[in-house]
N, C-alpha and C positions, 0 to 999 in steps of 0.2 A: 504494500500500500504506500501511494504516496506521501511524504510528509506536507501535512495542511500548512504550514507555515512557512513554505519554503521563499513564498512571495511578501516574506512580511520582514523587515527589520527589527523588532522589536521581539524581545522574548517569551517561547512560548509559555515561561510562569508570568510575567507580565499582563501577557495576552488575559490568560485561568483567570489570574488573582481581577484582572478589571469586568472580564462576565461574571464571577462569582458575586464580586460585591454588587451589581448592577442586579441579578436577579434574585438572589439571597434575601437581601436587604429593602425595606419602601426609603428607596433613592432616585430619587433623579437624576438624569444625566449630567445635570451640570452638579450636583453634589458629589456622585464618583468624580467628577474633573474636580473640585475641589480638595477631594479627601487625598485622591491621588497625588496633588501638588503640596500637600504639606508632606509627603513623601519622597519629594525629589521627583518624581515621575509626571513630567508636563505631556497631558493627554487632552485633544478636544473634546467637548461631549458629541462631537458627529464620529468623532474616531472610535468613541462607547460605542454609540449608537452601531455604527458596522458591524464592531467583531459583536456585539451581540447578536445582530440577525444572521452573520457567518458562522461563527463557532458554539453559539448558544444551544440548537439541537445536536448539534457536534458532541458537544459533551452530555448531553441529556440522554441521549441515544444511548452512550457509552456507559453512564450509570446504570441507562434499563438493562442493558442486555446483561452487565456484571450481578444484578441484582436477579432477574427474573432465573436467570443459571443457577444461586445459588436457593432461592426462594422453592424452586421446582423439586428440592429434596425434601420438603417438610408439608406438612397434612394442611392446608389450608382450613382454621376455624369456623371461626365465620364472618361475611363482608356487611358492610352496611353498606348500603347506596343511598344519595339523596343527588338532590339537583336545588340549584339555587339562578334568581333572576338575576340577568347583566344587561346595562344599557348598552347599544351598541350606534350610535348617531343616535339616541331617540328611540330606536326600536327596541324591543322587547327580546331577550333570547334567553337561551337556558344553558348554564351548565353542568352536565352531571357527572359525577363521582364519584367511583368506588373508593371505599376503604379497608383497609383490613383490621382484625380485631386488636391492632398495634397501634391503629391509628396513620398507619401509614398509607400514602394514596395507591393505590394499583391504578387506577385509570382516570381519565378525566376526558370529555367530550362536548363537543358544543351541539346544539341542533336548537331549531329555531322552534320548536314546539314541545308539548309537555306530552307526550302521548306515548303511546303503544310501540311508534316503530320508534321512537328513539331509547325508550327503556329496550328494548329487543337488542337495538343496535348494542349498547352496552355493555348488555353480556354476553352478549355472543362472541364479542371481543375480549371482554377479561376471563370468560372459562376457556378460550382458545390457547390464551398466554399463560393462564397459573393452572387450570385444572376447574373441577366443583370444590365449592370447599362443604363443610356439614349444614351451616344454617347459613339465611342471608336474612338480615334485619332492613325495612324500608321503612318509610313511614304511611300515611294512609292513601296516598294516591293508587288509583286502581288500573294504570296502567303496570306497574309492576307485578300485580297479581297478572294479570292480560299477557304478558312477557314470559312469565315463569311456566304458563300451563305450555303455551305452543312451544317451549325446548324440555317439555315435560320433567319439567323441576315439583317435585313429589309439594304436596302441602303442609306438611310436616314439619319442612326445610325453611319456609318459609314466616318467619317471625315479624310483625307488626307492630309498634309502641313509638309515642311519641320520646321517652327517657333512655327506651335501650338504643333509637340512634342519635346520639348526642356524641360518638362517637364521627358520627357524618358531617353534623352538623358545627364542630366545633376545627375540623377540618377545612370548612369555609374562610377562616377569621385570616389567617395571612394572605391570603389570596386576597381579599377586600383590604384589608391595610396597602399592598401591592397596587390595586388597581386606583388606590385613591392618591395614590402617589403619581402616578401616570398620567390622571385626570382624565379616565376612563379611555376604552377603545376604540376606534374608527372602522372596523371589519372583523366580520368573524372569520377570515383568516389567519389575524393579527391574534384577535382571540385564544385561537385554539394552539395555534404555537408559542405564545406565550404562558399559558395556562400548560399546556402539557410540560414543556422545561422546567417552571417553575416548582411541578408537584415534582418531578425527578430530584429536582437540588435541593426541594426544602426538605424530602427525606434522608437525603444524606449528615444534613446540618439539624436533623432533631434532636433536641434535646433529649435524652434518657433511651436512646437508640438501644432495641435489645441487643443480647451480648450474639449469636447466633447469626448477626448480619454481617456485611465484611467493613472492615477497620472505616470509622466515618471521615469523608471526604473534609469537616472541620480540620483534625490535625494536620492531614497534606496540607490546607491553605495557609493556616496558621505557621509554618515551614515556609512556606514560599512569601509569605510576608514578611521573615526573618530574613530569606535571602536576596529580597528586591530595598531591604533596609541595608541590608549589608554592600551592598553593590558599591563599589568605587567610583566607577565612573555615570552618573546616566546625561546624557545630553540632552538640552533640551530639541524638541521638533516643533515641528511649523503648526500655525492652531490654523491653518484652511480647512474649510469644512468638507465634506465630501467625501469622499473616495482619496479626493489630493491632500487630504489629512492623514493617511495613511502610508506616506513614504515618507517614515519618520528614522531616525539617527538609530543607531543598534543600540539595545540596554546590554554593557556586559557584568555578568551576575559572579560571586565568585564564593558560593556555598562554601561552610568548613566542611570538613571530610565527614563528621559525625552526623550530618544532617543530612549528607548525601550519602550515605548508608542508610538511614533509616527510610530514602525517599524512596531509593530502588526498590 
């Protein structure tokens, strides 16, 4: 595979550490160009803006497939699904989301209606990726019941309570912190690739992560923050906005050994 950075002067911990903080975090672009300049590292917020619609599913990708590989060895509990409203210019849409009994997101989806074929859509896609898991908790919408008979998910399986998905619903709250940071979205294409990145990287950076998952992506950043601190030289690059804010001076990085043993 080719190396994705090959066209870029800037380092690819550089590159990490400015999507991380950018999607991680309810930042603006001009607050990561901020936060980034009391670190030495002069970055436009259109230069944000790029590598995160370049490398942003780039690494999101890379978490899913690392996690759904590892997740694929153990008995799925069971999911809560709920769906919540987002403006989208004015319009009304919907996003849903599975979670698991971890609290962790398995899925998330956009669709423009509250119905039958977008519950279907859902899981038809997360039993594809993890399996069935034992029970699946929803709350009272009857498209979910409508969903589960036609992939003939027994009734048993099927759990309803406003309190027992507060697990779904409390899974919402960063994703609205996020959006209110943004100042809402312009297209639910924007939407749904925003929303799906963001559920992959806030599970990596949860707080009280069970031990059973693999090593969370916070201590790699937290390292790569030590070593864009430690850096000798960084130059500054040109703040043009665009694409031409991208042919910036090379950062060179110079890890102690002990850090770069623990990275590998």
């Amino acid at each position: 595979m080719s190396n994705p950075f090959r066209y870029f002067n800037s380092s690819p911990e550089v590159i990490g550490l400015v999507v991380m903080m950018y999607v991680r975090f309810p930042l603006s672009l001009r607050n990561v160009e901020d936060l980034l300049a009391e670190r030495g590292i002069d970055v436009s917020h259109e230069t944000v803006r790029f590598w995160w619609n370049r490398f942003g599913p780039m690494f999101a990708a890379e978490i899913r497939k690392r996690r759904v590989a590892h997740m694929r060895g153990y008995h799925q509990w069971r999911w809560h699904l709920d769906e919540v409203f987002v403006k989208v210019n004015g319009k009304l849409c919907y996003l849903w989301r599975a979670v698991d009994h971890e609290g962790e997101v398995l899925e998330a989806g956009v669709a423009a209606r509250r119905d039958k074929v977008a519950a279907l859509k859902l899981l038809k896609r997360i039993m594809k990726t993890y399996g069935g898991p034992r029970s699946i908790v929803t709350d009272g919408l009857r498209a979910y019941s409508a969903a589960m008979n036609e992939i003939g998910v027994a009734g048993e399986r099927h759990e309803v309570g406003g309190r027992l998905n507060n697990r779904a619903e409390n899974s919402h709250q960063p994703f609205r912190r996020r959006e209110r940071a943004m100042q809402r979205f312009r297209s639910l294409k924007t939407l749904q690739k925003f929303s799906s990145v963001h559920a992959q990287v806030h599970n990596q950076f949860k707080s009280g992560a069970p031990s059973r998952h693999e090593a969370s992506l916070q201590s790699e950043t937290v390292c790569r923050l030590g070593r864009v601190a430690r850096s000798r030289g960084v130059v500054r690059r040109s703040r043009e906005g665009g694409r031409a804010a991208c042919r910036r001076a090379a950062v060179t990085l110079t890890p102690p050994s002990s850090v770069s043993n623990q990275i590998a």
